[in-house]
PyMOL Python script that loads the backbone (N, CA, C, O; Angstrom):
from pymol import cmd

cmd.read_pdbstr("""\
ATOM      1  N   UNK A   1      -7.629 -25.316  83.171  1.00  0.00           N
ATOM      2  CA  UNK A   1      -8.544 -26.251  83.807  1.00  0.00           C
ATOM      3  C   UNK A   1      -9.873 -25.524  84.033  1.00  0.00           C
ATOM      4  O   UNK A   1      -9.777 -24.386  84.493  1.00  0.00           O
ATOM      5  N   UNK A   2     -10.869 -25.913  83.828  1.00  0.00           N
ATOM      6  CA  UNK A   2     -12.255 -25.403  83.875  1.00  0.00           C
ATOM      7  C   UNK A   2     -12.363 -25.471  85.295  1.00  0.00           C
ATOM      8  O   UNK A   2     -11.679 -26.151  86.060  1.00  0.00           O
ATOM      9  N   UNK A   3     -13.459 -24.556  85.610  1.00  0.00           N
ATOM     10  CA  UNK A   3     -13.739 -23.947  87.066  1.00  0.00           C
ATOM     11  C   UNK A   3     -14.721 -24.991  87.729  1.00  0.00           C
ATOM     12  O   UNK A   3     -15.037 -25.048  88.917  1.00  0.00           O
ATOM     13  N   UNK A   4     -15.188 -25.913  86.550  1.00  0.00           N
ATOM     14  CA  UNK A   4     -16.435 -26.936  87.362  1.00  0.00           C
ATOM     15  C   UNK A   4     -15.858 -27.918  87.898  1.00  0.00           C
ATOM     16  O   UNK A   4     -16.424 -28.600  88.752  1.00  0.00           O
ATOM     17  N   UNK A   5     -13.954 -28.277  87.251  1.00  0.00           N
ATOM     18  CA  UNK A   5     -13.559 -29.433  87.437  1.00  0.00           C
ATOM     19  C   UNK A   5     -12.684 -29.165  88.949  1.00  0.00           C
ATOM     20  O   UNK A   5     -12.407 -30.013  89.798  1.00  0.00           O
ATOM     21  N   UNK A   6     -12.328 -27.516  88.956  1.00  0.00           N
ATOM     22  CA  UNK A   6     -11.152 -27.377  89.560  1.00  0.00           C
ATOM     23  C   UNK A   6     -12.058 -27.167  91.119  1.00  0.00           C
ATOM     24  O   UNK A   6     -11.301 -26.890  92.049  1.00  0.00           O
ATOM     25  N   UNK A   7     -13.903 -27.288  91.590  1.00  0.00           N
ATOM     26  CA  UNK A   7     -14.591 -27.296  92.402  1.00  0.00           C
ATOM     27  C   UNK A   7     -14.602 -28.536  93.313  1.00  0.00           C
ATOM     28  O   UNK A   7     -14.550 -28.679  94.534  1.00  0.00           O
ATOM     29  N   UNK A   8     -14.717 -29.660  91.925  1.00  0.00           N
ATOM     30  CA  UNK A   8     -15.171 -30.540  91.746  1.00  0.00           C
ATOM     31  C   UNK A   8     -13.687 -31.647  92.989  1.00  0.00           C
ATOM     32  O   UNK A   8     -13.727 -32.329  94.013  1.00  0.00           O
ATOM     33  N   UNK A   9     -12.704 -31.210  92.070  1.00  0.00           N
ATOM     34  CA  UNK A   9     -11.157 -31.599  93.046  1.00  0.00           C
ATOM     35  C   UNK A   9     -11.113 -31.032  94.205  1.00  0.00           C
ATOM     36  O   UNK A   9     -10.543 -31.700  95.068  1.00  0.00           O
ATOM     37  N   UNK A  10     -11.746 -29.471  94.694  1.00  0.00           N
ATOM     38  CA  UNK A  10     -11.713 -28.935  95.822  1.00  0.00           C
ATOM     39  C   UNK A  10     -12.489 -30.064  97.041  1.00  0.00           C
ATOM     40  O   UNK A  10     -11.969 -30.549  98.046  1.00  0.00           O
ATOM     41  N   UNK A  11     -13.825 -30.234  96.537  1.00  0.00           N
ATOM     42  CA  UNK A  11     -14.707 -31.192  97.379  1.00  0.00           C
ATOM     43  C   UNK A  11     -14.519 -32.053  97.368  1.00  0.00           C
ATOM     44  O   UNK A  11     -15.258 -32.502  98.244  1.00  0.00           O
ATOM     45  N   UNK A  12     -13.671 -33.292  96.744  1.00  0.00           N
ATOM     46  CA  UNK A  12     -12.912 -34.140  96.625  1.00  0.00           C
ATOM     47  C   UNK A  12     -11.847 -34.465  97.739  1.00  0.00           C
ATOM     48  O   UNK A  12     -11.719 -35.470  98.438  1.00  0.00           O
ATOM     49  N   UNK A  13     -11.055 -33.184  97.677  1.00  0.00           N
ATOM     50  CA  UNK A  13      -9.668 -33.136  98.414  1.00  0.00           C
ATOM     51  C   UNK A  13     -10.483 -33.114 100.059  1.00  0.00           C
ATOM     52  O   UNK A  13     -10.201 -33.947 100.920  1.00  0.00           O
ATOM     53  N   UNK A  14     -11.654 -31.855 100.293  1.00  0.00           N
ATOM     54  CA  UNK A  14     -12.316 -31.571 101.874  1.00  0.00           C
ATOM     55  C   UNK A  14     -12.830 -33.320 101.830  1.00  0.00           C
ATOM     56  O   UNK A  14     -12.237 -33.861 102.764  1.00  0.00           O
ATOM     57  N   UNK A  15     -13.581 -34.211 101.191  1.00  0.00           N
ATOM     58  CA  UNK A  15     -14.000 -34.875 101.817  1.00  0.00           C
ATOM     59  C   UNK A  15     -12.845 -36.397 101.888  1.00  0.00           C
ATOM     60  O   UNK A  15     -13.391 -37.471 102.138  1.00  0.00           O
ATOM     61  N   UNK A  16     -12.004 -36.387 101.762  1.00  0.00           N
ATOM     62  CA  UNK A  16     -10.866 -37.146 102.218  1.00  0.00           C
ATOM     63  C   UNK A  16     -10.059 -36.718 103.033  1.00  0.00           C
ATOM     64  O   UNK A  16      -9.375 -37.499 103.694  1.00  0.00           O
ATOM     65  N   UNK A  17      -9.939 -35.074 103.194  1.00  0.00           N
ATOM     66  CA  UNK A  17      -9.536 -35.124 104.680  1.00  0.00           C
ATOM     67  C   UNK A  17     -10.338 -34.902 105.764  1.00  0.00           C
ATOM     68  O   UNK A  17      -9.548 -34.665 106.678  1.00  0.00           O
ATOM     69  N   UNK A  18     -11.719 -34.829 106.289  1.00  0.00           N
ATOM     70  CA  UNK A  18     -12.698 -35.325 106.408  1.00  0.00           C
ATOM     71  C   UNK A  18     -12.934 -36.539 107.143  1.00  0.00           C
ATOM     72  O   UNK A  18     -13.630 -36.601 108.156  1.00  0.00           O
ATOM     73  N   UNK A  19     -12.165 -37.776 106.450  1.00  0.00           N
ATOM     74  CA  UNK A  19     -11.738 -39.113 106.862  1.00  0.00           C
ATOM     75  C   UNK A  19     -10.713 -39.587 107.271  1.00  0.00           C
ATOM     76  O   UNK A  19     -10.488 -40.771 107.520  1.00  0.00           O
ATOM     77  N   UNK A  20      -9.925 -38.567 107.380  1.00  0.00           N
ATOM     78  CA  UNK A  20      -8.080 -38.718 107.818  1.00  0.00           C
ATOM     79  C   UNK A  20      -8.076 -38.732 109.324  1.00  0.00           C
ATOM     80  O   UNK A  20      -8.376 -37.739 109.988  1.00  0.00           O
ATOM     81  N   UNK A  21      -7.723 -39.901 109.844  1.00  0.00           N
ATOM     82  CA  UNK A  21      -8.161 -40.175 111.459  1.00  0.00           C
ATOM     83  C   UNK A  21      -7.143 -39.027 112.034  1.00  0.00           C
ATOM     84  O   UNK A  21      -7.669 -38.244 112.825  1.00  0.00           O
ATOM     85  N   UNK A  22      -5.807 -38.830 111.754  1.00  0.00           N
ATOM     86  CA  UNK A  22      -5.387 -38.183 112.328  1.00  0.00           C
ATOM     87  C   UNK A  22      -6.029 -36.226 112.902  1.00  0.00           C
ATOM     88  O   UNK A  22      -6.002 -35.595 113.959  1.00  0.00           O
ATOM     89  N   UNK A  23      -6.549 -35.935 111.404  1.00  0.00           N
ATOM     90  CA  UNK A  23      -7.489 -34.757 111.847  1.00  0.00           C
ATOM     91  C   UNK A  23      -8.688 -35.041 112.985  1.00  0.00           C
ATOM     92  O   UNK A  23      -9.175 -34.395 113.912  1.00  0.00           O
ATOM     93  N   UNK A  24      -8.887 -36.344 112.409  1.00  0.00           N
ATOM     94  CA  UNK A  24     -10.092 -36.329 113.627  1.00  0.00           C
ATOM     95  C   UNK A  24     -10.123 -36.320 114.994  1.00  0.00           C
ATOM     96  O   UNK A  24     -10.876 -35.644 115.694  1.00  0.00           O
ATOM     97  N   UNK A  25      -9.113 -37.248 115.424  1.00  0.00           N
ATOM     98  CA  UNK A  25      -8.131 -37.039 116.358  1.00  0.00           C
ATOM     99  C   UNK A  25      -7.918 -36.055 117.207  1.00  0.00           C
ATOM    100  O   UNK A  25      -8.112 -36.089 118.422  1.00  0.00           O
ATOM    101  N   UNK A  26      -7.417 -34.949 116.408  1.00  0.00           N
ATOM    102  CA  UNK A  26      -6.859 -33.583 116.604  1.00  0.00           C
ATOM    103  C   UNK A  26      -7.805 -32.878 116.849  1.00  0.00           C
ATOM    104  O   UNK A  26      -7.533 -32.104 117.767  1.00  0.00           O
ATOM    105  N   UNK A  27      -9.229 -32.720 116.305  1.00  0.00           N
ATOM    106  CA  UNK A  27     -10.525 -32.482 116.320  1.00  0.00           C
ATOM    107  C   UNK A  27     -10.864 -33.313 118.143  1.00  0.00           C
ATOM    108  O   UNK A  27     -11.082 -32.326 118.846  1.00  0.00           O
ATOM    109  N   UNK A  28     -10.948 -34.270 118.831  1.00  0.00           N
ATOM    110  CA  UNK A  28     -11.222 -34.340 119.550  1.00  0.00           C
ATOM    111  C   UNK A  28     -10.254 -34.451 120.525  1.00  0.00           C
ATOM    112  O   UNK A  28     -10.649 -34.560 121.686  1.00  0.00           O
ATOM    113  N   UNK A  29      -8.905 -34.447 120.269  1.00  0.00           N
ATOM    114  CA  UNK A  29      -8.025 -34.329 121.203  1.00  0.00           C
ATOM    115  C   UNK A  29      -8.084 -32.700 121.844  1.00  0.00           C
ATOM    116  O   UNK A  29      -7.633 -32.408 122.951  1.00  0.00           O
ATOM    117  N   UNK A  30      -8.559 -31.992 121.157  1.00  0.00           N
ATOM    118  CA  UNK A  30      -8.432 -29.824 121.709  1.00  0.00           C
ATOM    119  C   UNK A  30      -9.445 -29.865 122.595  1.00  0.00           C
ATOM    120  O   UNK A  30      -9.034 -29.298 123.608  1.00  0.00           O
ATOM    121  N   UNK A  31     -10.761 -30.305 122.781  1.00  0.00           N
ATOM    122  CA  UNK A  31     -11.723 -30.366 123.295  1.00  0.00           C
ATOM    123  C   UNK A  31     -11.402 -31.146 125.044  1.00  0.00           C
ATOM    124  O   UNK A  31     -11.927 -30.930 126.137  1.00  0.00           O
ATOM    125  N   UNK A  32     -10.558 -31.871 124.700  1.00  0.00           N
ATOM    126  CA  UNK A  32     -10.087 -32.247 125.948  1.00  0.00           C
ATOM    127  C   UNK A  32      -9.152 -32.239 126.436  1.00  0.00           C
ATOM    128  O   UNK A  32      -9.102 -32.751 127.554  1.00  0.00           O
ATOM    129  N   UNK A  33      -8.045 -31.705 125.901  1.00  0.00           N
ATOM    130  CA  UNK A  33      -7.287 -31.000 126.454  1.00  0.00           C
ATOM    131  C   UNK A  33      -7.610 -29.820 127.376  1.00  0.00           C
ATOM    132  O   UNK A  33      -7.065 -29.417 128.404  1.00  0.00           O
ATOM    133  N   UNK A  34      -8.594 -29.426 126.731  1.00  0.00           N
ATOM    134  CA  UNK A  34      -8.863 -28.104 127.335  1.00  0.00           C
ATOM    135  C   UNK A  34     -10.407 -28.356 128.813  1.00  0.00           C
ATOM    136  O   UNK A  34     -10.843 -27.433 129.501  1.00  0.00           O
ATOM    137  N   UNK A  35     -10.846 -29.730 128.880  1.00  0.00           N
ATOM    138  CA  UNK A  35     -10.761 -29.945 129.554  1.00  0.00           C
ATOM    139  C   UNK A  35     -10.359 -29.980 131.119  1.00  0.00           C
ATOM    140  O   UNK A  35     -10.609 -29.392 132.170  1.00  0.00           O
ATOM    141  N   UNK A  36      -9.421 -31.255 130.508  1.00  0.00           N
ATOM    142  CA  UNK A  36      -8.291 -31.329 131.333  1.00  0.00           C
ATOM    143  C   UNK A  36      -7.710 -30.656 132.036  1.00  0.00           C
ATOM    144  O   UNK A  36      -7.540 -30.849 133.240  1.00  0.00           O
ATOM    145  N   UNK A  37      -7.047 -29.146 130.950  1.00  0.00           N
ATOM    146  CA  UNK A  37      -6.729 -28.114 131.745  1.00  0.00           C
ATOM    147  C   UNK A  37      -7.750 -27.447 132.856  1.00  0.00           C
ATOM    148  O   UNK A  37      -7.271 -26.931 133.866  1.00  0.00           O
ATOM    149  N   UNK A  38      -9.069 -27.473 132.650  1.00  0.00           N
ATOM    150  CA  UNK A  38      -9.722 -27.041 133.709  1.00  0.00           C
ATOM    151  C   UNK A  38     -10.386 -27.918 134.997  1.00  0.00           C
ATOM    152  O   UNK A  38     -11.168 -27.650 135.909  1.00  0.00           O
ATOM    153  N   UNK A  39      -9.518 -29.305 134.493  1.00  0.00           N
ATOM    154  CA  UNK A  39      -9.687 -29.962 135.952  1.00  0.00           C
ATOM    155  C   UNK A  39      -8.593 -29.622 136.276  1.00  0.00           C
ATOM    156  O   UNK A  39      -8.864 -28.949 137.271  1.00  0.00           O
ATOM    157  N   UNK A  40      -7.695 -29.591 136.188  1.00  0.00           N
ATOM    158  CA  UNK A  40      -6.281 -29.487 136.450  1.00  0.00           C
ATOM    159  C   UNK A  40      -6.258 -28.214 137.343  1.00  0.00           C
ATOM    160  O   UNK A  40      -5.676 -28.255 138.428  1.00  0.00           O
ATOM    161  N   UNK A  41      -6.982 -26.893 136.839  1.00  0.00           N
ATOM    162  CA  UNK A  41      -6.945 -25.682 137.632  1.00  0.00           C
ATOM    163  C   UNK A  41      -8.242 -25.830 138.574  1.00  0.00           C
ATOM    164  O   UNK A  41      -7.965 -25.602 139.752  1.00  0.00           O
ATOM    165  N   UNK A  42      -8.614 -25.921 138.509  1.00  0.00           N
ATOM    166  CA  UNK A  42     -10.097 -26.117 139.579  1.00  0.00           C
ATOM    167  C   UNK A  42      -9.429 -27.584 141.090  1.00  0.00           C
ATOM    168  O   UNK A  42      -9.827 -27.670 142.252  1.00  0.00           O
ATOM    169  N   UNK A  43      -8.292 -28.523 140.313  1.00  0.00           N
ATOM    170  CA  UNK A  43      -7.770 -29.275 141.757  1.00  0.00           C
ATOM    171  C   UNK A  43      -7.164 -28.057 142.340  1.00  0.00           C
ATOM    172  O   UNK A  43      -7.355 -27.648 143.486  1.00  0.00           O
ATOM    173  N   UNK A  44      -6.229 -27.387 141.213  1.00  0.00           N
ATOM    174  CA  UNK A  44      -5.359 -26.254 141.943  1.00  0.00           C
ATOM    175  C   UNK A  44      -6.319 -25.218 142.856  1.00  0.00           C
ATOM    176  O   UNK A  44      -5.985 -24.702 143.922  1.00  0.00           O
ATOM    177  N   UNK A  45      -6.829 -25.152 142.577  1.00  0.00           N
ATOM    178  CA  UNK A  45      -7.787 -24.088 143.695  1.00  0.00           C
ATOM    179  C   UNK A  45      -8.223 -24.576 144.848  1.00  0.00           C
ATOM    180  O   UNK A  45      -8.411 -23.927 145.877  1.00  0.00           O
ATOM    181  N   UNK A  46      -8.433 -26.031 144.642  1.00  0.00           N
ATOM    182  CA  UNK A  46      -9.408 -26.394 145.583  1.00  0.00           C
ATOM    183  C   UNK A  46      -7.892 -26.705 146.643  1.00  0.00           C
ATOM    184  O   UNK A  46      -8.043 -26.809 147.860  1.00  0.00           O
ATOM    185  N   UNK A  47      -6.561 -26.821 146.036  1.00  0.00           N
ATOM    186  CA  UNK A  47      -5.801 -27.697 146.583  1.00  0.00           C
ATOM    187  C   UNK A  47      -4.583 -26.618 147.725  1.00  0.00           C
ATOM    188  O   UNK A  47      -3.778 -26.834 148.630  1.00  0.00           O
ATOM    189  N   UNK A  48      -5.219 -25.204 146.808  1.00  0.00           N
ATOM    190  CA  UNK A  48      -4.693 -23.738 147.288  1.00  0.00           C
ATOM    191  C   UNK A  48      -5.520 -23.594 148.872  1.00  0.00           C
ATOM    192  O   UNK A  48      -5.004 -23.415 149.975  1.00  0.00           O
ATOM    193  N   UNK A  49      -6.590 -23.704 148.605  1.00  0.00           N
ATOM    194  CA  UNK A  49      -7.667 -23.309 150.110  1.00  0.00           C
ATOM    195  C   UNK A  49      -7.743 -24.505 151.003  1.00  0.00           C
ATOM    196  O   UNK A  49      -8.225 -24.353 152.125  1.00  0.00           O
ATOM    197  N   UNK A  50      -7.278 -25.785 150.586  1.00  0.00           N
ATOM    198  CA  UNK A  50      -7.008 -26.643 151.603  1.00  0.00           C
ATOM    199  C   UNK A  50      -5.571 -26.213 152.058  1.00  0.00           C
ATOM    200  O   UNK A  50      -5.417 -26.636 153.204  1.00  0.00           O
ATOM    201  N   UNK A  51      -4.571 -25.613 151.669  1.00  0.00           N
ATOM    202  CA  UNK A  51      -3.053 -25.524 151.852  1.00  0.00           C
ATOM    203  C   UNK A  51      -3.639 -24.304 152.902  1.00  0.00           C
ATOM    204  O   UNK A  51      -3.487 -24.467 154.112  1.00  0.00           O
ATOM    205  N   UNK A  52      -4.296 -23.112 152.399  1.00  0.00           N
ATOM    206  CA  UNK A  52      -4.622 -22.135 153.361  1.00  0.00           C
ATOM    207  C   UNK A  52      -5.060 -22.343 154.669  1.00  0.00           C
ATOM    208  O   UNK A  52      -4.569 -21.970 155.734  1.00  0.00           O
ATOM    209  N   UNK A  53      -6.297 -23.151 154.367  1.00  0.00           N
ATOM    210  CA  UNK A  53      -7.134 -23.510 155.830  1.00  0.00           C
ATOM    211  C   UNK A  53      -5.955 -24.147 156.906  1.00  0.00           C
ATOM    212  O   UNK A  53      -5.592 -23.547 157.917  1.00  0.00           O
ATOM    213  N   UNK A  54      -5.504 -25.310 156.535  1.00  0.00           N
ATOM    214  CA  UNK A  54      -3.831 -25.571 157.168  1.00  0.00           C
ATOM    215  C   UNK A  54      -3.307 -25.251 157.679  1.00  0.00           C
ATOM    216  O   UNK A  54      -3.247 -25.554 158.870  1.00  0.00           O
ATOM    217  N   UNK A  55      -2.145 -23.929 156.761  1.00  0.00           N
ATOM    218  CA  UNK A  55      -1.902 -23.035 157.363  1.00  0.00           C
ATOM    219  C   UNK A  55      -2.582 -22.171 158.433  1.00  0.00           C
ATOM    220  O   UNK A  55      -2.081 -21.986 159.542  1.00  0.00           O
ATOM    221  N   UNK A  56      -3.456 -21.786 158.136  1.00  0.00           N
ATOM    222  CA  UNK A  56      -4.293 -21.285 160.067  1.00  0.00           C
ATOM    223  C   UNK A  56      -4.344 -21.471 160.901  1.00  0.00           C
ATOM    224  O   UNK A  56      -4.209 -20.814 161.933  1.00  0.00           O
ATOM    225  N   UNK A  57      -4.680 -22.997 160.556  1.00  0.00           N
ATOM    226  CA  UNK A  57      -5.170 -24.335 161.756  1.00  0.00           C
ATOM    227  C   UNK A  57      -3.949 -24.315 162.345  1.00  0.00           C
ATOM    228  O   UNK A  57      -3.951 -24.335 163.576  1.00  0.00           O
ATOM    229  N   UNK A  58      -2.676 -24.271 161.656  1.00  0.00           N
ATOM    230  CA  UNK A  58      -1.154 -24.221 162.088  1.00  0.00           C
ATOM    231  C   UNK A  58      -1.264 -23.216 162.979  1.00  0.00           C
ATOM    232  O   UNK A  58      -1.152 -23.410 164.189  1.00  0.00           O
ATOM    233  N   UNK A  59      -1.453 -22.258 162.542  1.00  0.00           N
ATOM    234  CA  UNK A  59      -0.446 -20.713 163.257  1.00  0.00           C
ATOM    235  C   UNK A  59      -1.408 -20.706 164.670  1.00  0.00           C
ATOM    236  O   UNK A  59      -1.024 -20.258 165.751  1.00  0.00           O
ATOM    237  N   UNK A  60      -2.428 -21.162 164.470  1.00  0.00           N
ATOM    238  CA  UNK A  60      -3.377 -21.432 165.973  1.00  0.00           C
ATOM    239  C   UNK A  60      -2.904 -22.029 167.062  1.00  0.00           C
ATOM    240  O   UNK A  60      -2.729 -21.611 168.206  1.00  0.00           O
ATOM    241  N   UNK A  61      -2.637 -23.519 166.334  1.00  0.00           N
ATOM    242  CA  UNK A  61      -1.918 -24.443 167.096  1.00  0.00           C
ATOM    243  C   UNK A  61      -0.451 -23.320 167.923  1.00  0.00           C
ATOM    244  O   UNK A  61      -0.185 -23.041 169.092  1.00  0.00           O
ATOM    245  N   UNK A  62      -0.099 -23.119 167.180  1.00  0.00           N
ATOM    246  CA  UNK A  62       1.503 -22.419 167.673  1.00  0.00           C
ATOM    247  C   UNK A  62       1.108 -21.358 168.409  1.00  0.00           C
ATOM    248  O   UNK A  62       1.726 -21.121 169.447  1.00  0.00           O
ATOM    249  N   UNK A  63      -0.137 -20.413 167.961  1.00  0.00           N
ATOM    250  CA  UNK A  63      -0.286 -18.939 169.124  1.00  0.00           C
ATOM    251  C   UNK A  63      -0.965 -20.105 171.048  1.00  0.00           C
ATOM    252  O   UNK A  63      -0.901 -19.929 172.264  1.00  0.00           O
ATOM    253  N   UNK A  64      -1.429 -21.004 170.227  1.00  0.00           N
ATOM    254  CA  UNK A  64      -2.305 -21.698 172.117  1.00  0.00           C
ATOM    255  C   UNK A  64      -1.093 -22.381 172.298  1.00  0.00           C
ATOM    256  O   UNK A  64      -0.854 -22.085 173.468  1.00  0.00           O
ATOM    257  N   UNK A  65       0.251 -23.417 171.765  1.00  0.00           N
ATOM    258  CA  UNK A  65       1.079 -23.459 172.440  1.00  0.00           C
ATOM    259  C   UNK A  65       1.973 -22.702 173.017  1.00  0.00           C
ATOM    260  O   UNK A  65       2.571 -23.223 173.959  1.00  0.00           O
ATOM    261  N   UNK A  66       2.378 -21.104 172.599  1.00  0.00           N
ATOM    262  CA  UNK A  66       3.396 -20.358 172.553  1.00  0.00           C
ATOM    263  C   UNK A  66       2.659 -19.867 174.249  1.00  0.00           C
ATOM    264  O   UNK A  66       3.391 -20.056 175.221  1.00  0.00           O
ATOM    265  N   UNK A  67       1.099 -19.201 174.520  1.00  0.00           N
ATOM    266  CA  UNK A  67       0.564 -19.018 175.724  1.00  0.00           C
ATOM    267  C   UNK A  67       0.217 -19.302 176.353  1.00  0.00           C
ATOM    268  O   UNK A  67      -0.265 -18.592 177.236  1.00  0.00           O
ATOM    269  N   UNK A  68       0.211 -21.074 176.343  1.00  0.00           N
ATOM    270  CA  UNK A  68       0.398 -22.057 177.447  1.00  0.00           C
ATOM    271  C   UNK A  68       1.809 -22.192 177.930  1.00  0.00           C
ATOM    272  O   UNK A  68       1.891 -22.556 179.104  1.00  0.00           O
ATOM    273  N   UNK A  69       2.831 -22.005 177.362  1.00  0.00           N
ATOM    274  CA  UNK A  69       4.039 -21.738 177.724  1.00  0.00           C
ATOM    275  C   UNK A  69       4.410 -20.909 177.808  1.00  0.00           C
ATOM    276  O   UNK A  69       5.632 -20.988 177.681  1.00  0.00           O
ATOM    277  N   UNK A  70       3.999 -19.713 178.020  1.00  0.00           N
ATOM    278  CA  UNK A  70       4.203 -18.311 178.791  1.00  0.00           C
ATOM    279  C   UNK A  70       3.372 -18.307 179.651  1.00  0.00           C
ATOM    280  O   UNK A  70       3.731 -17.520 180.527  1.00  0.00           O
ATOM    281  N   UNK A  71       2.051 -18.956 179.980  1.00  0.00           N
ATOM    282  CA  UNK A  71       1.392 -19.070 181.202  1.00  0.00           C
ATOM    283  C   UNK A  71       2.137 -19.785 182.383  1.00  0.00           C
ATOM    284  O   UNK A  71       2.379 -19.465 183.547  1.00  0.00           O
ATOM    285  N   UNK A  72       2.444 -21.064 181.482  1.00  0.00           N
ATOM    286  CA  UNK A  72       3.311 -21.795 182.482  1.00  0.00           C
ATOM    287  C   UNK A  72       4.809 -21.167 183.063  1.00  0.00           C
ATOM    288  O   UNK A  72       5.456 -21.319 184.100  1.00  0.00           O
ATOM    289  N   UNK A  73       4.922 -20.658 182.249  1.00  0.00           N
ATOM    290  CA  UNK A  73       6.406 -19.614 182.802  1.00  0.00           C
ATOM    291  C   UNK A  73       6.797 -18.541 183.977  1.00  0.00           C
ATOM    292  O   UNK A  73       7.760 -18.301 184.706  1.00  0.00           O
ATOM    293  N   UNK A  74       4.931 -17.831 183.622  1.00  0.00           N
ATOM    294  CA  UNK A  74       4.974 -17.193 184.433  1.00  0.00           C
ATOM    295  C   UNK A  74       4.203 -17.546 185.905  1.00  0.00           C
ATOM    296  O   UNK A  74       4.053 -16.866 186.920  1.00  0.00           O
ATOM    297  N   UNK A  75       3.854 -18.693 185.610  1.00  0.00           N
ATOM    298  CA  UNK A  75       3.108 -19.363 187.470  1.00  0.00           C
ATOM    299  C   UNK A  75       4.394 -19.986 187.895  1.00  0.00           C
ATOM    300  O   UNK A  75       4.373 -20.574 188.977  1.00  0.00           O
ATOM    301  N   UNK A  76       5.992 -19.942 186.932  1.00  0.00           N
ATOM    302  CA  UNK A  76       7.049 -20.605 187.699  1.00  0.00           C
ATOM    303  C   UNK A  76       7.661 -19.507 188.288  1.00  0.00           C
ATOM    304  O   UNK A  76       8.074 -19.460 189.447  1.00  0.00           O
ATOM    305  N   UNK A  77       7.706 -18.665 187.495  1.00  0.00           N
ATOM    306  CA  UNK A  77       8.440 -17.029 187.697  1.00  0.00           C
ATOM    307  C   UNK A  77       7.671 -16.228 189.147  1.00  0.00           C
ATOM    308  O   UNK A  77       8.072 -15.222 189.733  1.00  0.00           O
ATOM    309  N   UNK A  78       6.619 -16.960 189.407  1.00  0.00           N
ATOM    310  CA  UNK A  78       5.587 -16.534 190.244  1.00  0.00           C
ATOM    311  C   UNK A  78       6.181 -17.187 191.825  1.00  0.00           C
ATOM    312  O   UNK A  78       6.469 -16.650 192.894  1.00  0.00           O
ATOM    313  N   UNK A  79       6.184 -18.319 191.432  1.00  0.00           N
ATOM    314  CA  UNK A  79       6.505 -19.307 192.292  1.00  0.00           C
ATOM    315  C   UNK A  79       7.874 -19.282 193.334  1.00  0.00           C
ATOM    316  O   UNK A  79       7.973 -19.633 194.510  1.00  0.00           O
ATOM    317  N   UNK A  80       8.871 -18.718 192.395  1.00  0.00           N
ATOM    318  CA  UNK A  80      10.436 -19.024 192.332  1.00  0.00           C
ATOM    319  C   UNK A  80      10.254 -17.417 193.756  1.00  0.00           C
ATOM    320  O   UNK A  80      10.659 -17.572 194.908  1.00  0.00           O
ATOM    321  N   UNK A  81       9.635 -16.146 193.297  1.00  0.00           N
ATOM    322  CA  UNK A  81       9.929 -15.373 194.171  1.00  0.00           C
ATOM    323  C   UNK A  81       8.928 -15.300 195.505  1.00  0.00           C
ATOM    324  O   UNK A  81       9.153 -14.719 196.567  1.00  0.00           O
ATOM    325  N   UNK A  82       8.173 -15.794 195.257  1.00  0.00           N
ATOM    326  CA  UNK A  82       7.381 -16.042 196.691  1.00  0.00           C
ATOM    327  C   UNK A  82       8.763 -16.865 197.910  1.00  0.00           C
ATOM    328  O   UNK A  82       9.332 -16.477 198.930  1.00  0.00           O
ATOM    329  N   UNK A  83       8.815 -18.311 196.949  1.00  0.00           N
ATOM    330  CA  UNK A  83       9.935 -19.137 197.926  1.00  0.00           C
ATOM    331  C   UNK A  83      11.124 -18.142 197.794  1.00  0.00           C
ATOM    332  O   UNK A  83      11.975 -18.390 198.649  1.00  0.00           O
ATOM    333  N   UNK A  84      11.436 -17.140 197.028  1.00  0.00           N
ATOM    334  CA  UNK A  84      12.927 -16.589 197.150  1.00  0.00           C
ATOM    335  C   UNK A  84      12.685 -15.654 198.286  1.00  0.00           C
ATOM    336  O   UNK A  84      13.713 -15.298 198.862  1.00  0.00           O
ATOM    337  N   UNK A  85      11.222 -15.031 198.877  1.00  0.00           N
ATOM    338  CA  UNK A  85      11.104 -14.068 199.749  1.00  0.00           C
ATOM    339  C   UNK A  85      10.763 -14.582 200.923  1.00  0.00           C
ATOM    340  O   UNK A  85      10.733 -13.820 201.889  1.00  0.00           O
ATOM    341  N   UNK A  86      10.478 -15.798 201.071  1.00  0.00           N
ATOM    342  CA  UNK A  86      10.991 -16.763 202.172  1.00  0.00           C
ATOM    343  C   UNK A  86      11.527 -17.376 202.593  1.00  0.00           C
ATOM    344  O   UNK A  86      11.288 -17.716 203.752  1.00  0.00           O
ATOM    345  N   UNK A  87      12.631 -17.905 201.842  1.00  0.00           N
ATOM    346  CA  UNK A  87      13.972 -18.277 202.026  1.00  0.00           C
ATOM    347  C   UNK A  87      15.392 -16.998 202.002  1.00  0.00           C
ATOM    348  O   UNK A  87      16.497 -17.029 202.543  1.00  0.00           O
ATOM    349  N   UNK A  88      14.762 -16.015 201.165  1.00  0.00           N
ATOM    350  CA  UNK A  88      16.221 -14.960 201.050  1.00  0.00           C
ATOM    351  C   UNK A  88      16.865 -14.757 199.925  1.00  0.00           C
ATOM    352  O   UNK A  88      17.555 -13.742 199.823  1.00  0.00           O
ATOM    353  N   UNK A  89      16.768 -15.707 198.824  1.00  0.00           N
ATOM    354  CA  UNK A  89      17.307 -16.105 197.841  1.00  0.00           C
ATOM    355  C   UNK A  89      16.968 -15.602 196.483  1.00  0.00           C
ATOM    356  O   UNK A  89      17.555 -16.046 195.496  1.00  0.00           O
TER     357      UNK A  89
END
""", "prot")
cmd.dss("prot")
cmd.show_as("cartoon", "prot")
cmd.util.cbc("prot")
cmd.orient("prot")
């Protein structure tokens, strides 16, 4: 087969697949996939430092309840021996 014809079938064959929806497809389906993936990691981050902040706001909550209830414990503990050293008890 001559080399002008066997070019000639090469550019032939590229420009029909070229037009093959499925390549094209595939051609714009990678582009957003990859996307995607970086909305996907950028919720994850954003969705990591809201889980963090949370968590804080938590362990706060629990250190001001834990020393309101050791405050209160100890104005009862306070209480109990004053009346125990005036009663005897």
């Amino acid at each position: 087969m001559p080399v002008d014809r066997t070019a000639s079938m090469l550019v032939n064959e590229q420009k029909n697949d070229a037009s093959d929806p499925i390549r094209i497809e595939s051609e714009v389906a990678t582009p957003l996939e990859n996307e995607l993936k970086m909305i996907d990691e950028s919720d994850i981050g954003r969705i990591d430092r809201q889980y963090e902040a949370l968590l804080k706001e938590t362990q706060k909550q629990e250190k001001v309840t834990l020393e309101t209830a050791a405050t209160t414990e100890d104005k009862r503990t306070k209480k109990r021996r004053w009346l125990s050293r005036i009663f005897g008890k």
